[in-house]
mmJSON file of the N, C-alpha and C atoms, coordinates in Angstrom:
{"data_MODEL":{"atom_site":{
"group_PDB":["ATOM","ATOM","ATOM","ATOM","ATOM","ATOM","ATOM","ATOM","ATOM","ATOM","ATOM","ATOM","ATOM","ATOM","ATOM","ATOM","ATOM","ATOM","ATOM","ATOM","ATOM","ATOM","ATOM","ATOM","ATOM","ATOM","ATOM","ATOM","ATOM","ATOM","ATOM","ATOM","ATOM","ATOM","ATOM","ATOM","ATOM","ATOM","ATOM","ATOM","ATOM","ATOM","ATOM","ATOM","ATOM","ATOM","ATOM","ATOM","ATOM","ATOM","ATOM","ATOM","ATOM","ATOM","ATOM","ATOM","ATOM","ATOM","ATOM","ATOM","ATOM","ATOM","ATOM","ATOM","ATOM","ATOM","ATOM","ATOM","ATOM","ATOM","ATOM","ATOM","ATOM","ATOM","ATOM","ATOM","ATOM","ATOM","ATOM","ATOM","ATOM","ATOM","ATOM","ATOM","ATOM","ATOM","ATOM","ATOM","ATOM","ATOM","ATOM","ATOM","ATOM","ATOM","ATOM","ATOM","ATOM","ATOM","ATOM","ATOM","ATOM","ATOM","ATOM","ATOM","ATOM","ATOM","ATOM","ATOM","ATOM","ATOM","ATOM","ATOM","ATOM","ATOM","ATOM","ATOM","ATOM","ATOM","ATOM","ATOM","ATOM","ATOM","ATOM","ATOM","ATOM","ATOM","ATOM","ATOM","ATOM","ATOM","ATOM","ATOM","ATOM","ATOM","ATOM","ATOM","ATOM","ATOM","ATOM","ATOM","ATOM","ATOM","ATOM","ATOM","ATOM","ATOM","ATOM","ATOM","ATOM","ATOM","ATOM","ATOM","ATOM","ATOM","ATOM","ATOM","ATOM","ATOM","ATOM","ATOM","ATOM","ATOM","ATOM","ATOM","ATOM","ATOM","ATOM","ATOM","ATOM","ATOM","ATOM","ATOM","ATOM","ATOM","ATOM","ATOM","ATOM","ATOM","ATOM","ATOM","ATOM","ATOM","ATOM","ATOM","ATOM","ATOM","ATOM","ATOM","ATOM","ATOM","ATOM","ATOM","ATOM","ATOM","ATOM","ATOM","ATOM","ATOM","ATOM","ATOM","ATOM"],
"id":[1,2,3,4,5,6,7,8,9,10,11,12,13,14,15,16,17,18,19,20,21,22,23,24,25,26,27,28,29,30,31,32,33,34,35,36,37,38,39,40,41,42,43,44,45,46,47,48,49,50,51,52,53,54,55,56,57,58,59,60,61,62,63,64,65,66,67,68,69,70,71,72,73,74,75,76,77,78,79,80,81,82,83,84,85,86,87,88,89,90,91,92,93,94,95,96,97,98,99,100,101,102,103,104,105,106,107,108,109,110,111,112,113,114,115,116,117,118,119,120,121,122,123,124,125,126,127,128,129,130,131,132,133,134,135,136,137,138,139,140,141,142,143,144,145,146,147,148,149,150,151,152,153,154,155,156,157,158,159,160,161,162,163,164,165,166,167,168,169,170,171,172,173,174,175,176,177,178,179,180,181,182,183,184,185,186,187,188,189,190,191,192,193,194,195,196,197,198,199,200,201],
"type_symbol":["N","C","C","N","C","C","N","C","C","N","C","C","N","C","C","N","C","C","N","C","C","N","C","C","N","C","C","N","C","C","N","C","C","N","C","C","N","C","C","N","C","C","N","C","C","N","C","C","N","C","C","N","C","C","N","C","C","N","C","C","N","C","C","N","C","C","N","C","C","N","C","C","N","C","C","N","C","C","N","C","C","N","C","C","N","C","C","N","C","C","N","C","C","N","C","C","N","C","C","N","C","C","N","C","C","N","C","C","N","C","C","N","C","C","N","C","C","N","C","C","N","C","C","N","C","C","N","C","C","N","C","C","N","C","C","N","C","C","N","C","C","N","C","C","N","C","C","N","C","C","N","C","C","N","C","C","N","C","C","N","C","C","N","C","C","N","C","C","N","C","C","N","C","C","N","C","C","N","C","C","N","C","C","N","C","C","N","C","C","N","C","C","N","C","C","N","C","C","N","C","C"],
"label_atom_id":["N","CA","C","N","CA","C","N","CA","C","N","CA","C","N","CA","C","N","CA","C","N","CA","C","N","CA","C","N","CA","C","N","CA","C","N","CA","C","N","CA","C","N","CA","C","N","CA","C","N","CA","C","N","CA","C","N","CA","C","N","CA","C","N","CA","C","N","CA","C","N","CA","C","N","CA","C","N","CA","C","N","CA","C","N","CA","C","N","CA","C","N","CA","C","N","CA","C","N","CA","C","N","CA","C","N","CA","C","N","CA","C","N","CA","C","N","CA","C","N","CA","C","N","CA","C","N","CA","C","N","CA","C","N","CA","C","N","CA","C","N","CA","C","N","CA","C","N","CA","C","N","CA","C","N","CA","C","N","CA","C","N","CA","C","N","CA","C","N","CA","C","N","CA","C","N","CA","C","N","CA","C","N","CA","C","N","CA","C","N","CA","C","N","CA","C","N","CA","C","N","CA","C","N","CA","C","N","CA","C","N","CA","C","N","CA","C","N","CA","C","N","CA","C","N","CA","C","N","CA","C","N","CA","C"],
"label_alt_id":[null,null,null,null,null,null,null,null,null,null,null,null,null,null,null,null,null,null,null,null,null,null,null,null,null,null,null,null,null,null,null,null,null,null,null,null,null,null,null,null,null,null,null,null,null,null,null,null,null,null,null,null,null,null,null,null,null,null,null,null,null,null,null,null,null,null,null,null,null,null,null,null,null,null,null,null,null,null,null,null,null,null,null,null,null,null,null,null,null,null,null,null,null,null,null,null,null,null,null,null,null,null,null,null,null,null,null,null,null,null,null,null,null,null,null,null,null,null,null,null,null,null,null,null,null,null,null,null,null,null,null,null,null,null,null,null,null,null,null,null,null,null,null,null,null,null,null,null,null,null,null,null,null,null,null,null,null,null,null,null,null,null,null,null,null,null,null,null,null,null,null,null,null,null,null,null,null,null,null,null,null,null,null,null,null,null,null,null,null,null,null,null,null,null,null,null,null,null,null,null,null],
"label_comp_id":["UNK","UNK","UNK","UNK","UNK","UNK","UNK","UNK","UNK","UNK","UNK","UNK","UNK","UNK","UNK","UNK","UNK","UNK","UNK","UNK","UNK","UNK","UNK","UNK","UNK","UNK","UNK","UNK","UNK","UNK","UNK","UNK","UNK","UNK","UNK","UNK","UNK","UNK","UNK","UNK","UNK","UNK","UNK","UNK","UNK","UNK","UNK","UNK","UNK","UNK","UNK","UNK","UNK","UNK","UNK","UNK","UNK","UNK","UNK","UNK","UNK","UNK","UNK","UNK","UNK","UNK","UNK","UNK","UNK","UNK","UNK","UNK","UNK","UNK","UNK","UNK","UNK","UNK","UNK","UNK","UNK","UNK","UNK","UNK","UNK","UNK","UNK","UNK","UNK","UNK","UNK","UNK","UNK","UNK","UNK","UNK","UNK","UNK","UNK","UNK","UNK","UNK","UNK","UNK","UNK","UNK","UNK","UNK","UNK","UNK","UNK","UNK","UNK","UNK","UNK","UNK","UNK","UNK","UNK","UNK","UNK","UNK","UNK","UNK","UNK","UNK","UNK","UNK","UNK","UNK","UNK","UNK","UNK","UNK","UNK","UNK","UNK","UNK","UNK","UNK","UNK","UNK","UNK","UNK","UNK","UNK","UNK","UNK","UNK","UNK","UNK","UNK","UNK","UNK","UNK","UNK","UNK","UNK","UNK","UNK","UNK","UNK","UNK","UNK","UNK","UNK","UNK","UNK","UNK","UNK","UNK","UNK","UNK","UNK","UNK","UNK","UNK","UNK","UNK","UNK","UNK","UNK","UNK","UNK","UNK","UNK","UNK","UNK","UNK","UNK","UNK","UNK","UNK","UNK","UNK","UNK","UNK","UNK","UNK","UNK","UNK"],
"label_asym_id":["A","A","A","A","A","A","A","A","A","A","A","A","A","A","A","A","A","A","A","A","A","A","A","A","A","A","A","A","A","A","A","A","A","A","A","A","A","A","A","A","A","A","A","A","A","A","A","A","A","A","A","A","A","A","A","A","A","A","A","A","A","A","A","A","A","A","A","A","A","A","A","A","A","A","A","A","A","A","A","A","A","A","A","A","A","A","A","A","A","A","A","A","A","A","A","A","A","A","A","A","A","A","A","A","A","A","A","A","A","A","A","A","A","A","A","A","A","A","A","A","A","A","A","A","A","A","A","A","A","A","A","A","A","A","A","A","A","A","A","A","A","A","A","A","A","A","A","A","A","A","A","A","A","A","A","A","A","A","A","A","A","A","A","A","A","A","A","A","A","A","A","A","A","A","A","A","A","A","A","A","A","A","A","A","A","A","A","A","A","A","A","A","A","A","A","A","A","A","A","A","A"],
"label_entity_id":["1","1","1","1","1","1","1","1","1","1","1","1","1","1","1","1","1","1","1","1","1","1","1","1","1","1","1","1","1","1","1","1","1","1","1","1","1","1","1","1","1","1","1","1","1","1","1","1","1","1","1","1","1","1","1","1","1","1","1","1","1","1","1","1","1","1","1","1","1","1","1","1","1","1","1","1","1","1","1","1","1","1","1","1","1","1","1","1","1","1","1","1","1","1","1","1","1","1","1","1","1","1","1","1","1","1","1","1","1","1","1","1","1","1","1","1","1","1","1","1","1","1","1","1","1","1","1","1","1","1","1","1","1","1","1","1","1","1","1","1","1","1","1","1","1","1","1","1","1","1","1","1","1","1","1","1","1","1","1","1","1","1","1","1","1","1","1","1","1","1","1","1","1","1","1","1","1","1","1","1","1","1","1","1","1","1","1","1","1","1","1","1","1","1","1","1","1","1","1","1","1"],
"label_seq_id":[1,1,1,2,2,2,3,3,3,4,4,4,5,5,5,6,6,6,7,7,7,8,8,8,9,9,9,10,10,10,11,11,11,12,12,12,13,13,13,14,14,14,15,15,15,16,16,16,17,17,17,18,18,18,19,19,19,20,20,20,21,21,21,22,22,22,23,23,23,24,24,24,25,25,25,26,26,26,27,27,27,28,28,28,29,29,29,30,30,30,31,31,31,32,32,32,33,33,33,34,34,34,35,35,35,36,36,36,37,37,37,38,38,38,39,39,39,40,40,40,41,41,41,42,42,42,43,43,43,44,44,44,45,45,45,46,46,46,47,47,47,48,48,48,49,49,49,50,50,50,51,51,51,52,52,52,53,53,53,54,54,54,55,55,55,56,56,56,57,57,57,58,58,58,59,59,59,60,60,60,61,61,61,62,62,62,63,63,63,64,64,64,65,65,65,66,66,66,67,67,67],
"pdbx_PDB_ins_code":[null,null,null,null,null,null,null,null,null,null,null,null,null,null,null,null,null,null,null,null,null,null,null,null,null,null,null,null,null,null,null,null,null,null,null,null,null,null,null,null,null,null,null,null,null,null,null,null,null,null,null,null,null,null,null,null,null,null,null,null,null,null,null,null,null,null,null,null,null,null,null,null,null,null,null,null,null,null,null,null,null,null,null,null,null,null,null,null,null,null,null,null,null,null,null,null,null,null,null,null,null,null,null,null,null,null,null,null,null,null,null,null,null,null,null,null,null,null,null,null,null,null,null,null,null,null,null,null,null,null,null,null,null,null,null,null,null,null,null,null,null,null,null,null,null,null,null,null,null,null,null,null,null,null,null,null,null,null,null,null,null,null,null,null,null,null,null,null,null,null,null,null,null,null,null,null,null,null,null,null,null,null,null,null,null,null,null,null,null,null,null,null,null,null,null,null,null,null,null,null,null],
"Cartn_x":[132.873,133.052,131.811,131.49,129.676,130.894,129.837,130.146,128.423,128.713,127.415,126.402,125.509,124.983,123.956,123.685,122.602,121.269,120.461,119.002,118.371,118.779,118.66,117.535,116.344,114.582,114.737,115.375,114.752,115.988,117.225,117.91,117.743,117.664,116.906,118.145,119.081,120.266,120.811,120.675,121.252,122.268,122.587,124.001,125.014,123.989,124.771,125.032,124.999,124.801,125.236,124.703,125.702,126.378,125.572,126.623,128.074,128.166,129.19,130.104,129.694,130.57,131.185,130.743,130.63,132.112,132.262,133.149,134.32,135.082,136.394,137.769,136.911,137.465,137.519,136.355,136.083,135.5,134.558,134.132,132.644,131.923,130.748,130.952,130.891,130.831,130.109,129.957,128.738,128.857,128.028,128.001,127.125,128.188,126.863,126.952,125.585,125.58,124.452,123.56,123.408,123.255,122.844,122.695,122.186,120.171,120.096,119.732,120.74,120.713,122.366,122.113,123.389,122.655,123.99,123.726,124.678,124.666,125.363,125.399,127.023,127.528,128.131,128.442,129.064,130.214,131.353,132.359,132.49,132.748,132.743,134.395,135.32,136.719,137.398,136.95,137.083,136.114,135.019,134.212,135.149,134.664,135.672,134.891,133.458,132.298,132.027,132.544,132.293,131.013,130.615,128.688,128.743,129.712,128.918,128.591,128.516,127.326,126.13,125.74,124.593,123.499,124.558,123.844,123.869,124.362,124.353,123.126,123.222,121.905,120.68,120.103,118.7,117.634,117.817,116.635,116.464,117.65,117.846,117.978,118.573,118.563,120.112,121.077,122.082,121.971,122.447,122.421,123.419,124.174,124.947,124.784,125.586,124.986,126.555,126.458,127.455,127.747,129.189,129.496,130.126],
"Cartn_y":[90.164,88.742,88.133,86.444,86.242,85.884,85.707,84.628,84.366,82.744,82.125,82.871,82.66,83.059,82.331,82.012,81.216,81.912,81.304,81.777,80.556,81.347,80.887,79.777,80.85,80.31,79.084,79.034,77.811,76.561,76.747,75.37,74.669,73.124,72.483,71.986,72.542,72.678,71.173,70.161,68.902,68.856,67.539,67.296,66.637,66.66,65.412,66.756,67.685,68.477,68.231,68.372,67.497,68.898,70.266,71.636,71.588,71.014,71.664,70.767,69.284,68.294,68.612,69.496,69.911,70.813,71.706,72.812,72.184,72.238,71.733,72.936,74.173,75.495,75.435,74.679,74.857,76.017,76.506,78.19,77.791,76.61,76.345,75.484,76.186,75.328,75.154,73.971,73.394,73.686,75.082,74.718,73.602,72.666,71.663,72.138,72.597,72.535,70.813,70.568,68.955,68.427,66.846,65.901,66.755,67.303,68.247,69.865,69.899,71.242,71.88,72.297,72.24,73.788,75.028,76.021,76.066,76.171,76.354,77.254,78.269,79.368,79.095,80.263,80.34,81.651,81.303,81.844,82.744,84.342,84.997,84.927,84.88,85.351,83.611,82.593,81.58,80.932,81.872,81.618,81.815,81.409,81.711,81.535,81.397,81.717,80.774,79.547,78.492,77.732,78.218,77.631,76.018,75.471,74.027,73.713,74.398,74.042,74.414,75.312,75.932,74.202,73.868,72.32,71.556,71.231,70.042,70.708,71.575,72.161,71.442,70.543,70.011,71.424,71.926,72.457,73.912,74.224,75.286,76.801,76.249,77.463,78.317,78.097,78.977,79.299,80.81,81.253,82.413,82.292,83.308,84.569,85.685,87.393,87.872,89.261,89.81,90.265,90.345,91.153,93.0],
"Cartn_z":[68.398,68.565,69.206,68.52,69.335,70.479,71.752,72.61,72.802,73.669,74.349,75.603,75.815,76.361,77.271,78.203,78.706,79.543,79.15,79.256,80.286,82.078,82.899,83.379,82.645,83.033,81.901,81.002,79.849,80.766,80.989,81.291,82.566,82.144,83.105,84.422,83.926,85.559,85.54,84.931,84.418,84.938,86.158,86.901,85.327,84.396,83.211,81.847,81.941,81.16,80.021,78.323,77.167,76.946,76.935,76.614,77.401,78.506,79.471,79.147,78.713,78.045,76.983,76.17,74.41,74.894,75.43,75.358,75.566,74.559,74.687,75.213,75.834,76.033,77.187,78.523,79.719,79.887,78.788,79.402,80.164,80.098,81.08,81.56,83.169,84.523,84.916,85.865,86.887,88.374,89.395,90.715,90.837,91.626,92.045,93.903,94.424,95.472,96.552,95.385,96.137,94.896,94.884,93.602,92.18,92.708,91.883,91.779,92.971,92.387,92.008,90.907,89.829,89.247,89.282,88.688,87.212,86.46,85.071,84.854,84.24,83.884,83.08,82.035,80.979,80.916,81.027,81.337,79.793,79.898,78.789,78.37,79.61,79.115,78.311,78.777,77.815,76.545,76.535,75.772,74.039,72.999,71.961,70.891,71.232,69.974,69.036,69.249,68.66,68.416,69.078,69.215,69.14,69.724,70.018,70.881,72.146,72.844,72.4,71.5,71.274,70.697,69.404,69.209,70.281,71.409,72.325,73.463,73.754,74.406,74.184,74.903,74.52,75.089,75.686,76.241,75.19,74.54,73.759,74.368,75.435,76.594,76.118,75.172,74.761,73.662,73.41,72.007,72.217,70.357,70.915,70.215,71.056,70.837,70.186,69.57,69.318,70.556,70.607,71.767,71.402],
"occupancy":[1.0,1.0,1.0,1.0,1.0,1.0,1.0,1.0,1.0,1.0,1.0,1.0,1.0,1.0,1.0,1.0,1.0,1.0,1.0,1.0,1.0,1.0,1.0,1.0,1.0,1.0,1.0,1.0,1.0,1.0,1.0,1.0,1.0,1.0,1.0,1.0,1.0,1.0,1.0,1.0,1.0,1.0,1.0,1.0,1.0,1.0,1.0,1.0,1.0,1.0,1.0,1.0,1.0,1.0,1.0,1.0,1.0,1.0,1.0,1.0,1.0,1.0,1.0,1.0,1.0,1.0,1.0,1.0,1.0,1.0,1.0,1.0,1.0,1.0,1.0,1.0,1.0,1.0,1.0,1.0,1.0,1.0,1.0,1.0,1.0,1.0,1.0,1.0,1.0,1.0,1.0,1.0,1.0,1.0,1.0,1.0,1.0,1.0,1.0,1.0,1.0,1.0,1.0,1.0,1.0,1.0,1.0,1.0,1.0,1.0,1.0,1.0,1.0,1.0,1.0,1.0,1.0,1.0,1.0,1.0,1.0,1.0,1.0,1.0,1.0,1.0,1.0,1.0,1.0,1.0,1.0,1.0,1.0,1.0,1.0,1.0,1.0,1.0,1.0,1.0,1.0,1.0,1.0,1.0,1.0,1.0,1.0,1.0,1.0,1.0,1.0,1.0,1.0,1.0,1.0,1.0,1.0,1.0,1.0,1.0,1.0,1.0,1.0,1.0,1.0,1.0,1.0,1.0,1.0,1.0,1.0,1.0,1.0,1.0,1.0,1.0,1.0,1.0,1.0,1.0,1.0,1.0,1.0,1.0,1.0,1.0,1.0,1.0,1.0,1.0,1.0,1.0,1.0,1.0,1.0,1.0,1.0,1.0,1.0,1.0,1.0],
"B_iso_or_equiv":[0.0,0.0,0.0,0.0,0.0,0.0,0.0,0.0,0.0,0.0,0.0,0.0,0.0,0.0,0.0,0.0,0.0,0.0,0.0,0.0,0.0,0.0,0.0,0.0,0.0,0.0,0.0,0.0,0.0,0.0,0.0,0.0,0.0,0.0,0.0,0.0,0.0,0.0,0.0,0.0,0.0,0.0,0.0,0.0,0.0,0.0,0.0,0.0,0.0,0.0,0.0,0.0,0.0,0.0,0.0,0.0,0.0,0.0,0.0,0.0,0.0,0.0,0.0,0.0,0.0,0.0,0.0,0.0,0.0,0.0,0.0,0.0,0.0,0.0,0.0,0.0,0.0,0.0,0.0,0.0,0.0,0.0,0.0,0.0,0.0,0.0,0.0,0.0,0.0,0.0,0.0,0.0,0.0,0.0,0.0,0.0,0.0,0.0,0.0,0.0,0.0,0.0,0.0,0.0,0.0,0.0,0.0,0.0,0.0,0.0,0.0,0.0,0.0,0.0,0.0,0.0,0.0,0.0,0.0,0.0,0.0,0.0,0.0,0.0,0.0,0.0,0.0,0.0,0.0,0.0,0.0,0.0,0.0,0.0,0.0,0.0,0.0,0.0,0.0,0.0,0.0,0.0,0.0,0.0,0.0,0.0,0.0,0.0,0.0,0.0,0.0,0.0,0.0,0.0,0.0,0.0,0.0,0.0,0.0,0.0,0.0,0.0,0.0,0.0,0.0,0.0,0.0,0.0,0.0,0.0,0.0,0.0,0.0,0.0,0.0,0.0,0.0,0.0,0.0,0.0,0.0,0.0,0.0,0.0,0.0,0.0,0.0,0.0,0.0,0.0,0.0,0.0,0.0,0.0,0.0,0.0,0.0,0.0,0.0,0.0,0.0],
"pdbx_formal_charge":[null,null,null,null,null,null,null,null,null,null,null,null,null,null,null,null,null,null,null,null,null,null,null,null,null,null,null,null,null,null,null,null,null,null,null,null,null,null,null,null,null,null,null,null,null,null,null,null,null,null,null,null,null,null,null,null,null,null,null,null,null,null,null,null,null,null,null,null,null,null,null,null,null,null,null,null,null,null,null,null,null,null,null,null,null,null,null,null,null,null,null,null,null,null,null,null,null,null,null,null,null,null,null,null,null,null,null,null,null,null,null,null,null,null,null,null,null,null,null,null,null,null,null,null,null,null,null,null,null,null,null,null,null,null,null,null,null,null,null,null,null,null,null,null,null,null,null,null,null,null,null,null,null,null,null,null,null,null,null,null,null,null,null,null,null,null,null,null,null,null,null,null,null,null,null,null,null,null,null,null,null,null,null,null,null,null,null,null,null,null,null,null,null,null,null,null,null,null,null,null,null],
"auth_seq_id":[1,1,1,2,2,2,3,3,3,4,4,4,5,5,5,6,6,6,7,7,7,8,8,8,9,9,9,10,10,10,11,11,11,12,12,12,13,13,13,14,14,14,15,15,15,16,16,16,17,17,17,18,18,18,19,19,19,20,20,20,21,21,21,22,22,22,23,23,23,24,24,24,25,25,25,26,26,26,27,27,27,28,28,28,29,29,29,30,30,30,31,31,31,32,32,32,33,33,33,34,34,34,35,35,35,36,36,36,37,37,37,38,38,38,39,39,39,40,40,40,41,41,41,42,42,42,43,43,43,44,44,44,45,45,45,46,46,46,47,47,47,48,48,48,49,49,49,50,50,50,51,51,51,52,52,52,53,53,53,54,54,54,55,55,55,56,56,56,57,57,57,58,58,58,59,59,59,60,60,60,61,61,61,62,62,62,63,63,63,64,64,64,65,65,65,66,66,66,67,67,67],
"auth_comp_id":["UNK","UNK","UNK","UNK","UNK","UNK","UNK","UNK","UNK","UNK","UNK","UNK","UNK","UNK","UNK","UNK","UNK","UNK","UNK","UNK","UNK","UNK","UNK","UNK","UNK","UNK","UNK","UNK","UNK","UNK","UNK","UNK","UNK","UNK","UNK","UNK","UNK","UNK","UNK","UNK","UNK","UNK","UNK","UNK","UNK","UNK","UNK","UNK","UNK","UNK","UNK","UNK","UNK","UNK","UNK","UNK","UNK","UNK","UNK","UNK","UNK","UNK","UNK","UNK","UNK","UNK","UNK","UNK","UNK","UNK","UNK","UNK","UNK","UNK","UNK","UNK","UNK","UNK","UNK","UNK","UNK","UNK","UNK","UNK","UNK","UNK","UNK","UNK","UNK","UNK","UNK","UNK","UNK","UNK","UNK","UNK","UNK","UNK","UNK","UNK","UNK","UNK","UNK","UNK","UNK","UNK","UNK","UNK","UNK","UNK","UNK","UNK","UNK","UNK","UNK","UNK","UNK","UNK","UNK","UNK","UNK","UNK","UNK","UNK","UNK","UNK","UNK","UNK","UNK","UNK","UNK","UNK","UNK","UNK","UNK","UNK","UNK","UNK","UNK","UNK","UNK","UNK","UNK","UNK","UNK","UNK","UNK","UNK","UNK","UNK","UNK","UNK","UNK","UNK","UNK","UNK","UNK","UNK","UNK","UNK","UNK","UNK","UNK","UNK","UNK","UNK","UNK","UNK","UNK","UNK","UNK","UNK","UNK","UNK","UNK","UNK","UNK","UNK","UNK","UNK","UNK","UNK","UNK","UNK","UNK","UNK","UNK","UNK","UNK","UNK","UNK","UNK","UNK","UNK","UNK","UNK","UNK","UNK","UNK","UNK","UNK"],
"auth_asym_id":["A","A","A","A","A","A","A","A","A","A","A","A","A","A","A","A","A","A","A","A","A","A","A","A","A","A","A","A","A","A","A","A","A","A","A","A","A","A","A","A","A","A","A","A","A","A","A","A","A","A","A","A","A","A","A","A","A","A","A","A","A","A","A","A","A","A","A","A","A","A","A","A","A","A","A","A","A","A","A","A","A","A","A","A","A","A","A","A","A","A","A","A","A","A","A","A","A","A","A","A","A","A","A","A","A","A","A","A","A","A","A","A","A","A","A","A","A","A","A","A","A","A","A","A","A","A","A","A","A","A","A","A","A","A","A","A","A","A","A","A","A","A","A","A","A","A","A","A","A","A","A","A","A","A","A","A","A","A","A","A","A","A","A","A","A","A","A","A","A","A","A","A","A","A","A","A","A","A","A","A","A","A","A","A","A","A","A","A","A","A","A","A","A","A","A","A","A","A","A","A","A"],
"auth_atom_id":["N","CA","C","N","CA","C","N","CA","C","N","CA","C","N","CA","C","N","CA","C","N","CA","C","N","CA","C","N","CA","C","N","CA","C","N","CA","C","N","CA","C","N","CA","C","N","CA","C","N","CA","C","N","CA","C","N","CA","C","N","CA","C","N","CA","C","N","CA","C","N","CA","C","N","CA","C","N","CA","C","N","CA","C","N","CA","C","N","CA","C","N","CA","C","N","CA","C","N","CA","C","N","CA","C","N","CA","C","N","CA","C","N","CA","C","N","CA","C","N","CA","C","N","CA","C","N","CA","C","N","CA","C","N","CA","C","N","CA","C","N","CA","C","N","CA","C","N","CA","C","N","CA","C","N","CA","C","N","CA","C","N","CA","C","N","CA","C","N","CA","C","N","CA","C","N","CA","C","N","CA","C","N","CA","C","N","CA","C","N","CA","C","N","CA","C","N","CA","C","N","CA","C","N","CA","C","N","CA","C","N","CA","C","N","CA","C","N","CA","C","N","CA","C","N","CA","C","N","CA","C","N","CA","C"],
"pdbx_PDB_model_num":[1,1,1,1,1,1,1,1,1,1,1,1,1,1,1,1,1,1,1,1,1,1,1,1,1,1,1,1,1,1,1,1,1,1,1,1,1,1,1,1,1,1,1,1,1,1,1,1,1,1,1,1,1,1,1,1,1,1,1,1,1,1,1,1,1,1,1,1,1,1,1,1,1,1,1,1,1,1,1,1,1,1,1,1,1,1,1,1,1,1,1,1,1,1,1,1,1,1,1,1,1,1,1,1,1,1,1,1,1,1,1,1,1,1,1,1,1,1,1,1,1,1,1,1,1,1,1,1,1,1,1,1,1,1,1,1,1,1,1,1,1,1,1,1,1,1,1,1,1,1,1,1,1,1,1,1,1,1,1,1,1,1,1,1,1,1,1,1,1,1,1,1,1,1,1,1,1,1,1,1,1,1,1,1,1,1,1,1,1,1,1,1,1,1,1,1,1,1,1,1,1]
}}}
């Protein structure tokens, strides 16, 4: 099964993120610890391989892998 994957060094940590908006699954979350600093994860056990965050990603920092 793919799931998403995020490629830490390329995403720009966006308090507005359009991927985390995209998931209609809730599998990527936002720590926000101040305005900007915002860590983004991608949850594997709700992930469901749909790849639309992969298009809403501006920075092109997700892609997905076989698992």
């Amino acid at each position: 099964m793919r799931k998403a994957v995020l490629n830490k060094s390329m995403c720009d940590r966006s308090p507005f993120c359009p991927a985390l908006r995209s998931c209609k699954f809730g599998a990527i979350k936002r720590n926000v610890r101040g305005f900007f600093d915002v860590e983004i994860e991608i949850d594997k056990e709700k992930c469901t391989g749909c790849s639309v965050c992969v298009r809403f990603c501006p920075q092109g920092a997700i892609k997905m892998v076989e698992e």
